[in-house]
BAVOMI-639385 format. One record per residue: x, y, z of N, C-alpha, C, O in turn; residue number from 1. Coordinates in nm, 3 decimals. Each point is the difference from the previous one (the first is absolute). Example, Ala and Ser with C-alpha at 12.3 -4.5 7.8 and 13.67 -1.06 7.14 Angstrom:
<recs>
n.px:n.py:n.pz:ca.px:ca.py:ca.pz:c.px:c.py:c.pz:o.px:o.py:o.pz:i
1.319:-0.569:0.780:-0.089:0.119:0.000:0.090:0.120:0.000:0.104:-0.002:0.066:1
-0.139:0.107:-0.138:0.082:0.119:0.006:-0.077:0.109:0.073:0.051:0.111:0.017:2
</recs>
This chain:
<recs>
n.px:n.py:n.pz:ca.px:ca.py:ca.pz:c.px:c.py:c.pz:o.px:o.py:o.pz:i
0.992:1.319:-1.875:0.119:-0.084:0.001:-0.041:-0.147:0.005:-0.108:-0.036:0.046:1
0.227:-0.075:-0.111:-0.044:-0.115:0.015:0.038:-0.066:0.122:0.095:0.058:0.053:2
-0.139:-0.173:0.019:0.073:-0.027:0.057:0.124:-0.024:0.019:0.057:0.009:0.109:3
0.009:-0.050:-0.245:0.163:-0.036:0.026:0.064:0.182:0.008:0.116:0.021:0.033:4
-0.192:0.071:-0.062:0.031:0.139:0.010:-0.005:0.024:0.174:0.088:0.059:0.062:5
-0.204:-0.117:-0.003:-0.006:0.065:0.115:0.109:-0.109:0.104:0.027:0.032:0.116:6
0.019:-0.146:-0.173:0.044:-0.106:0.074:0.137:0.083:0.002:0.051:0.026:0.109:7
0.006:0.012:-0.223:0.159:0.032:-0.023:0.001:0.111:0.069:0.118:0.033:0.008:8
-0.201:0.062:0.062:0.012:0.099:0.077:0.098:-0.049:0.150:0.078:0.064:0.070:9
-0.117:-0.182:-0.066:0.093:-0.074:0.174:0.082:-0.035:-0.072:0.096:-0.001:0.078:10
-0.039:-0.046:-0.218:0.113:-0.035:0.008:0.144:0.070:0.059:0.021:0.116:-0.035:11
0.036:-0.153:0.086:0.157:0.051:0.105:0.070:0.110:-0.117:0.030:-0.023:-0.117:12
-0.021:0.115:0.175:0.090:0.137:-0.131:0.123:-0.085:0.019:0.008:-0.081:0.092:13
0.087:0.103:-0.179:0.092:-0.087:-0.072:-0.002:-0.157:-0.015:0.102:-0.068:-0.001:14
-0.231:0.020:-0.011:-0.006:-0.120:-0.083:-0.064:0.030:-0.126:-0.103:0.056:-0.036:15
0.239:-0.135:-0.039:0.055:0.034:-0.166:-0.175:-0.074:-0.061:-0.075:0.073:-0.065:16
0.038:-0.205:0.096:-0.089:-0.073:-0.057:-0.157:0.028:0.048:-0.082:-0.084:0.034:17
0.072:0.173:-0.039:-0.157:0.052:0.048:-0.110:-0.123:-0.026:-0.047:-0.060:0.096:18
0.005:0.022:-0.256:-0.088:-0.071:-0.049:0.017:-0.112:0.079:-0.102:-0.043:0.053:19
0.232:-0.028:-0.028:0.052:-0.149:0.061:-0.061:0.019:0.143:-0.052:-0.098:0.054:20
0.055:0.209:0.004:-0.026:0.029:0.170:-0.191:-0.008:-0.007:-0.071:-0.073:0.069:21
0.024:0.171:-0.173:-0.133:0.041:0.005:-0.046:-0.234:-0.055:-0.081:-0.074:0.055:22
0.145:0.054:-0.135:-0.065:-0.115:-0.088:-0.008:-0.149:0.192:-0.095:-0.064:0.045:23
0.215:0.072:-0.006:0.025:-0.048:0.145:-0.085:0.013:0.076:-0.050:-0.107:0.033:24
-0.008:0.230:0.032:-0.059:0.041:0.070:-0.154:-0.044:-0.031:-0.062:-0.047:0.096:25
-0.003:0.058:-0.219:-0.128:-0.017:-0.077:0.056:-0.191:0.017:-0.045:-0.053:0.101:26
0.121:-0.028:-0.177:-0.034:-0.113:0.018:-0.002:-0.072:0.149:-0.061:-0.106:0.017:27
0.127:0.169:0.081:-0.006:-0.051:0.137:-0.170:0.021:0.068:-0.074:-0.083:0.053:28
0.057:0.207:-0.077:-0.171:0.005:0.011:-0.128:-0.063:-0.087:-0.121:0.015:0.017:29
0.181:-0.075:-0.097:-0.044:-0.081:-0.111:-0.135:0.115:-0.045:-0.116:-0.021:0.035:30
0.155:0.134:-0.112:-0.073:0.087:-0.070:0.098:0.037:-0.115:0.007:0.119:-0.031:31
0.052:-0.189:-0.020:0.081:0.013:-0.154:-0.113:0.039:-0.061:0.014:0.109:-0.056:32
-0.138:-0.162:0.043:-0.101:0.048:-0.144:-0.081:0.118:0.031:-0.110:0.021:-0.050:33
0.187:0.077:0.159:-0.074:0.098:-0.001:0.121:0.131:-0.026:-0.023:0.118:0.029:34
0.150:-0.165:-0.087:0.061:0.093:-0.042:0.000:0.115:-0.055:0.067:0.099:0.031:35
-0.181:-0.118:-0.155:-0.032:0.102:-0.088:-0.124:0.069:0.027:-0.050:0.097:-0.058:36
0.006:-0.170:0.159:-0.145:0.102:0.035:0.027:0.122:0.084:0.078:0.014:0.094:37
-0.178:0.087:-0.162:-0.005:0.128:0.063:-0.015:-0.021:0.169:-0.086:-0.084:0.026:38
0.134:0.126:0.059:0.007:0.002:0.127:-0.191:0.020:0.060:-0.081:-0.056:0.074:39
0.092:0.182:-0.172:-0.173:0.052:0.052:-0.081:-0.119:0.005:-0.087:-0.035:0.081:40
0.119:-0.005:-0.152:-0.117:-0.132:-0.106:-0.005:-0.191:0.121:-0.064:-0.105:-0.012:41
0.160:0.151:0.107:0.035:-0.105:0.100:-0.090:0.039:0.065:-0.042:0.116:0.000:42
-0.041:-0.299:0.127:-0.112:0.057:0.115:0.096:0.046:0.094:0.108:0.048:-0.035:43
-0.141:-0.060:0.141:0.100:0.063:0.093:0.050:-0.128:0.054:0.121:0.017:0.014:44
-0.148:-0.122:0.020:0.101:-0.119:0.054:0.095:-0.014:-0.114:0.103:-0.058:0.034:45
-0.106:0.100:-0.180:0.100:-0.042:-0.084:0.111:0.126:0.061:0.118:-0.014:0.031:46
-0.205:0.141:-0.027:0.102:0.128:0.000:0.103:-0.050:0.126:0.119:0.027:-0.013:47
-0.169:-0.106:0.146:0.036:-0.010:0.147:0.128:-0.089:-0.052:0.111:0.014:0.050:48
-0.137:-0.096:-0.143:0.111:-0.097:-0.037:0.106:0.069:-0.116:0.112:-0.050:0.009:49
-0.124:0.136:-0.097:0.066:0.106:-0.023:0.078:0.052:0.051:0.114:0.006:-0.047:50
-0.156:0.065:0.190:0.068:0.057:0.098:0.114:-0.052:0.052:0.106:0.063:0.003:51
-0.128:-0.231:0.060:0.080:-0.028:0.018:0.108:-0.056:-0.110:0.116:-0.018:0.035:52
-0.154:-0.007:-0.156:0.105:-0.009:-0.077:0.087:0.105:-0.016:0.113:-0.034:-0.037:53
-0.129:0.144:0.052:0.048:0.110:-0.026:0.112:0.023:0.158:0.101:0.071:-0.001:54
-0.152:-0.152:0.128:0.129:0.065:0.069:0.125:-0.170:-0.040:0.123:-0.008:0.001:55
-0.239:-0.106:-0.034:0.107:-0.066:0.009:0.106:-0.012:-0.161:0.100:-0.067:-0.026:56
-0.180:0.163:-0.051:0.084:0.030:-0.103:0.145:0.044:0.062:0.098:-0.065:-0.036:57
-0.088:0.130:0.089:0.152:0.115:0.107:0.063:-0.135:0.016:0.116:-0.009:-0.040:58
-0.173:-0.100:0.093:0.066:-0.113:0.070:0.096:0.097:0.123:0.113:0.049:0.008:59
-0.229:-0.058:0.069:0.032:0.072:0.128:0.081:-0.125:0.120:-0.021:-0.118:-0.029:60
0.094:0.140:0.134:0.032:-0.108:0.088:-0.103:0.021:0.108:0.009:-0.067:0.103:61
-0.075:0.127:-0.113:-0.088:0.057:0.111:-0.150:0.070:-0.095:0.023:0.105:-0.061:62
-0.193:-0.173:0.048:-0.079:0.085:-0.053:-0.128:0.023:0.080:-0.060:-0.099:0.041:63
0.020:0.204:-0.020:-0.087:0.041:0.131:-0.123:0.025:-0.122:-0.011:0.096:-0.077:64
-0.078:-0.223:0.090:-0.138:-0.033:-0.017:-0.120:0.106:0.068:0.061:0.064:0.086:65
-0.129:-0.043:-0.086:-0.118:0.109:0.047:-0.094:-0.040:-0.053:-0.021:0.052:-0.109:66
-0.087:-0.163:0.158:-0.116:-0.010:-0.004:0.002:-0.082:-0.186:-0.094:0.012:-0.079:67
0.197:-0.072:0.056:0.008:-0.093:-0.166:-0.138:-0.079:-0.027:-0.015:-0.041:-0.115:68
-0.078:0.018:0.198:-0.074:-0.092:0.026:-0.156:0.093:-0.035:-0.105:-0.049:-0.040:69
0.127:0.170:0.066:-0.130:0.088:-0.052:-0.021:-0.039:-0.079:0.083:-0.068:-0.060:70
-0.245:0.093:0.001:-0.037:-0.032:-0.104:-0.025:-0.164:-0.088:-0.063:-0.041:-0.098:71
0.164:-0.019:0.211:-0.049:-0.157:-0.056:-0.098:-0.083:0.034:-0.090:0.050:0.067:72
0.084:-0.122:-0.084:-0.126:-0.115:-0.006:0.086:-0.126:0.091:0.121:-0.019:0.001:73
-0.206:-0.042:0.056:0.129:-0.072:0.090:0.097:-0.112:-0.092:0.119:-0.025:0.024:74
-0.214:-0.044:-0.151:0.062:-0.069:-0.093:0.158:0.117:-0.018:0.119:-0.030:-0.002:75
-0.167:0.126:-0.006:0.111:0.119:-0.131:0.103:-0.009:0.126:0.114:-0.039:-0.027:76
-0.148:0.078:0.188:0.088:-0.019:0.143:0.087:-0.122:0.011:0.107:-0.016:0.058:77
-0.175:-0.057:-0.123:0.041:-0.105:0.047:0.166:-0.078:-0.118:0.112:-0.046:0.022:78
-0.193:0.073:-0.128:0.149:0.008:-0.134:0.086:0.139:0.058:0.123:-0.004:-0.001:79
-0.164:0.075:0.029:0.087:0.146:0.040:0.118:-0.058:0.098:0.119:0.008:-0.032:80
-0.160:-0.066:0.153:0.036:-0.077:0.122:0.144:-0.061:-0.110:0.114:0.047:-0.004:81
-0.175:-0.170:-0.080:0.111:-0.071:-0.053:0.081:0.057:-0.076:0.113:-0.049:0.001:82
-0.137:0.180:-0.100:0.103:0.025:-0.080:0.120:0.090:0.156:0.121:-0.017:0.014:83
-0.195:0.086:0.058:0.088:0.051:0.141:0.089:-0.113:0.050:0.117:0.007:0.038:84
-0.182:-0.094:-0.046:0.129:-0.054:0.102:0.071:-0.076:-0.114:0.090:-0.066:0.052:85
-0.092:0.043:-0.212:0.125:-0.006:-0.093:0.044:0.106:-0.019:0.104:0.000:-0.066:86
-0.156:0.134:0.109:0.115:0.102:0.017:0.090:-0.040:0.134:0.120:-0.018:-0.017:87
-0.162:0.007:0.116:0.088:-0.017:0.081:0.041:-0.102:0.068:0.044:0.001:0.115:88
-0.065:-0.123:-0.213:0.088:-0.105:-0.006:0.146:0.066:-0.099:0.117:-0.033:0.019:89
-0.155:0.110:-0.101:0.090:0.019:-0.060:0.130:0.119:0.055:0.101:0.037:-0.059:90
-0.141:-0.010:0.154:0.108:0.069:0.083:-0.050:0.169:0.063:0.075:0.087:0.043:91
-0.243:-0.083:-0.058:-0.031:0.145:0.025:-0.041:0.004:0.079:-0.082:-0.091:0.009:92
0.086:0.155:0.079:-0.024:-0.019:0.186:-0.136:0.092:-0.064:0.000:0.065:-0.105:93
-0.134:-0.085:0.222:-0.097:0.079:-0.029:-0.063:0.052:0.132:-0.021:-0.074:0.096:94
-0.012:0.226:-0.100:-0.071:0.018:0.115:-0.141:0.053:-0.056:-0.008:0.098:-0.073:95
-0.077:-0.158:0.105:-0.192:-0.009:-0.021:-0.025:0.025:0.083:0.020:-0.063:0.104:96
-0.101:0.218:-0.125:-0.126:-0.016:0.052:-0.140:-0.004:-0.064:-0.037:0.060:-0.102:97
-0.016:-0.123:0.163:-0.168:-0.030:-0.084:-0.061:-0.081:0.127:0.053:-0.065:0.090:98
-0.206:0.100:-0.127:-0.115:-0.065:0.106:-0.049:-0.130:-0.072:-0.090:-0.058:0.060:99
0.125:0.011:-0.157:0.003:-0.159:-0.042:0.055:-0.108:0.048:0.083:-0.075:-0.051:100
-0.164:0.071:0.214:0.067:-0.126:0.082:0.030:-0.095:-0.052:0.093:-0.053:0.062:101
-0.122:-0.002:-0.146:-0.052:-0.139:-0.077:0.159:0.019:-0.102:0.078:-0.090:-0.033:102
-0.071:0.236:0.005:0.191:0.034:-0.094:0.077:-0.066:0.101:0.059:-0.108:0.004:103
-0.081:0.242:0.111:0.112:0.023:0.082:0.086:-0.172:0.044:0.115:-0.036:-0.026:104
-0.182:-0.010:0.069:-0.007:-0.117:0.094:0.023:-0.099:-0.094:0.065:-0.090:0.054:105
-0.089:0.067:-0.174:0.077:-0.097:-0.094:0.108:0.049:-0.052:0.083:-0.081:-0.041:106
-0.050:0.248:0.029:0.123:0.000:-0.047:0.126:0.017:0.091:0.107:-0.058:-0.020:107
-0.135:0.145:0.125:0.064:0.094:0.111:0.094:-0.161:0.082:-0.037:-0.116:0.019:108
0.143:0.178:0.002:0.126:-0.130:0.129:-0.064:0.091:0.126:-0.015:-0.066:0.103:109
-0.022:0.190:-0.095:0.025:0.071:0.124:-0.126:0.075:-0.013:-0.029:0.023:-0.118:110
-0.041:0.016:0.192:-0.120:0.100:0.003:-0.073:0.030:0.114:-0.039:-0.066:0.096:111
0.029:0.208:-0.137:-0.015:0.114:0.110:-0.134:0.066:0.019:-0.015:0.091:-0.082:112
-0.070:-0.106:0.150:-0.151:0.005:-0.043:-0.037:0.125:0.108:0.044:-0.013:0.115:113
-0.120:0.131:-0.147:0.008:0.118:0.034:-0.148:0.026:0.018:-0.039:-0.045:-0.108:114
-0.046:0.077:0.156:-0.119:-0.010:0.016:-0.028:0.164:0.116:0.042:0.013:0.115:115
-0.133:0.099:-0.204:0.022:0.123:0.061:0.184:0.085:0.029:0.036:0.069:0.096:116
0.031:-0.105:-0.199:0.132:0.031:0.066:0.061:-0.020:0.087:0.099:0.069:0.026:117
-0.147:-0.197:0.069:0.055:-0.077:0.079:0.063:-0.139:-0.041:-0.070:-0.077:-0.066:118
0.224:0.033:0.110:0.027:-0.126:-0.040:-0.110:-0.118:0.071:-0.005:-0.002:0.123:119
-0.062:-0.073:-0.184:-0.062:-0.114:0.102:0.043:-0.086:-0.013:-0.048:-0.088:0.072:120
0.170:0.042:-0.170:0.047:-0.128:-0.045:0.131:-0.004:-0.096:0.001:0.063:-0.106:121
0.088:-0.127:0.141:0.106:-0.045:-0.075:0.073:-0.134:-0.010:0.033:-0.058:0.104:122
-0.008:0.014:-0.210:0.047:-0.131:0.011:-0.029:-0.074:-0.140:-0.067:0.070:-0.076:123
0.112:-0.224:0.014:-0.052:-0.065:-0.062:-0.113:0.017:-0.011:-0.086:0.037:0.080:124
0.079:-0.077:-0.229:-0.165:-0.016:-0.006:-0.069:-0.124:0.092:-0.110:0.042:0.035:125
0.121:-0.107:-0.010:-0.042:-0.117:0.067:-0.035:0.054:0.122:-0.121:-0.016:0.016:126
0.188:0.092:0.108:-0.016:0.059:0.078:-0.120:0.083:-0.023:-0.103:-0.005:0.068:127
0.131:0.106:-0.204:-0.089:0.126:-0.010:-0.155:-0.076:-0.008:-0.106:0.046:0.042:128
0.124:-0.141:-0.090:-0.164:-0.070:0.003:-0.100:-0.022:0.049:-0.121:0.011:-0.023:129
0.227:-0.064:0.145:-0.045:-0.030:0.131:-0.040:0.114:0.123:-0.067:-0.001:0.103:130
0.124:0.070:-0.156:0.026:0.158:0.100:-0.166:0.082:0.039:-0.033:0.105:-0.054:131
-0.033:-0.160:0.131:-0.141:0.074:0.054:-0.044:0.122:-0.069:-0.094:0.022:-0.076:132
0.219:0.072:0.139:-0.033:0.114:-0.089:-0.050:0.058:-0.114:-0.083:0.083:-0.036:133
0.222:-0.210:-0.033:-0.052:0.031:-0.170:-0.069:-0.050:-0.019:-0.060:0.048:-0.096:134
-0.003:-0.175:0.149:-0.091:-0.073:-0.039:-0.147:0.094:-0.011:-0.072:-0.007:-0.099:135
0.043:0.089:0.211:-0.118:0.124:0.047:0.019:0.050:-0.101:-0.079:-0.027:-0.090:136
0.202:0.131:0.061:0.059:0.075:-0.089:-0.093:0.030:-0.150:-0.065:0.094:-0.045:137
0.114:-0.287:-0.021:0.070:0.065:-0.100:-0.071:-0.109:-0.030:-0.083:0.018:-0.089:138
0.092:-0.198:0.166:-0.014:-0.091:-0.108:-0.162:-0.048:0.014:-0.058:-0.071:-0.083:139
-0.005:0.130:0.215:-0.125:-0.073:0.041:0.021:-0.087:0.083:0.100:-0.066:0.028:140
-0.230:0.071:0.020:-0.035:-0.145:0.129:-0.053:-0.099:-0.033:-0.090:0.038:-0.074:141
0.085:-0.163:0.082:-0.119:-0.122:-0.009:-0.142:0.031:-0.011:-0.072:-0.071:-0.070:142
0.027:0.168:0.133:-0.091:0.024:0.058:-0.071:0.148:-0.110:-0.117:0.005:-0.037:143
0.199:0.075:0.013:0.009:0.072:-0.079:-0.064:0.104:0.024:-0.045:0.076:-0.086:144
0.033:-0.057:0.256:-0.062:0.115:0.079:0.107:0.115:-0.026:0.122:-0.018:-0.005:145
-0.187:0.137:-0.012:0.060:0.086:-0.013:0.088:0.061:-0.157:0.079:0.094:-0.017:146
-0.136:-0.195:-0.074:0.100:-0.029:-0.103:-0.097:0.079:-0.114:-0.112:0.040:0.033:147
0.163:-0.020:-0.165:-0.079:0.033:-0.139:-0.067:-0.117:-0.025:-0.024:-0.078:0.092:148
-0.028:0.043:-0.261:-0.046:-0.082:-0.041:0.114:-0.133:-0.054:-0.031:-0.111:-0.043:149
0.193:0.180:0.065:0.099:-0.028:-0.062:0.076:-0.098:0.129:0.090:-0.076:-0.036:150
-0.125:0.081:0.168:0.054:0.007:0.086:0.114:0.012:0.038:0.084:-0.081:0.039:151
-0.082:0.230:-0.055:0.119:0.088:0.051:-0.089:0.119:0.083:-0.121:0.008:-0.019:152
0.180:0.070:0.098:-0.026:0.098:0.039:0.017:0.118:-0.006:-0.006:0.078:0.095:153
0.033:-0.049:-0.229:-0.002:0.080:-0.076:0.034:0.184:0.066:0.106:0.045:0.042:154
-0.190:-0.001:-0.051:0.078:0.138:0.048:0.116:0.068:0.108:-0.016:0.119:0.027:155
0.096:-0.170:0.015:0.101:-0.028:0.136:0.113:-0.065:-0.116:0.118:-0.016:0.031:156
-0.156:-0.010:-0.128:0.147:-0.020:-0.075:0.115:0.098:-0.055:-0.027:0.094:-0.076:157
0.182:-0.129:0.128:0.044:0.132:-0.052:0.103:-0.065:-0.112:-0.038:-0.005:-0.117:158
0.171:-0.047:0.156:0.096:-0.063:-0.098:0.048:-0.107:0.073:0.015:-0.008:0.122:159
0.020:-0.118:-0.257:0.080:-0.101:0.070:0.112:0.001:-0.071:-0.013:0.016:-0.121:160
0.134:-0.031:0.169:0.111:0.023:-0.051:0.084:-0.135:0.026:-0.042:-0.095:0.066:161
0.164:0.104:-0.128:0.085:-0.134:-0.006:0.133:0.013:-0.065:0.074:-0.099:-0.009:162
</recs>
């Protein structure tokens, strides 16, 4: 299938203009020139951006994100971040989850940071920043004891939501 094949799969059952919803959805993610390509033939950060064209094809009032951010590169996270929040500047409330602090926290009004299935944090991002926990967590120390090469602390991560 092509992408505008796999995009029109979210379009909403009884909307008359399928192509207009699928063509919407592809220019808001700014991947119009990958219309006609075979789906297979996409890397996987293109397929991740696919995906979400495909729920915001429905033009949902409400679209529950799951990890949109896999597979990208933080450049690819980071355009992902902006076409999200011209979806929901444009009126689509979003609930994300993904371990792309660096997403969460530029896109998220509200966020809920979960570490072992425990809440350790909720609030603005500004708050969440600052928050010890997550800081151990998720974002690293100064110091970078205890941390990867990435400084994060890597295995103790579960979901951050928003």
């Amino acid at each position: 299938m092509t992408v505008a094949e796999n995009v029109s799969v979210g379009v909403a059952r009884g909307d008359r203009d399928v192509a207009g919803s699928v063509s919407r959805a592809l220019r808001l993610l700014e991947i119009s020139d990958l219309t006609d390509v075979v789906a297979a033939d996409l890397s996987q950060g293109q397929r991740q951006l696919v995906s979400v064209a495909r729920v915001l094809a429905g033009r949902p009032a409400v679209a529950l994100l799951d990890e949109p951010a896999a597979g990208l590169d933080s450049t690819e996270s980071r355009w992902l971040g902006e076409r999200l929040r011209a979806a929901a500047n444009g009126g689509v409330t979003m609930l994300l989850i993904d371990h792309d602090m660096d997403l969460v926290l530029r896109l998220c009004d509200r966020v809920v940071v979960l570490d072992l299935g425990e809440v350790i944090a909720r609030g603005p991002p500004d708050l969440i920043r600052s928050e010890a926990r997550v800081i151990q967590a998720y974002l690293g120390t100064s110091d970078h004891s205890g941390s990867d090469e990435n400084g994060t602390a890597g295995d103790n991560q579960e979901e951050v939501r928003s």
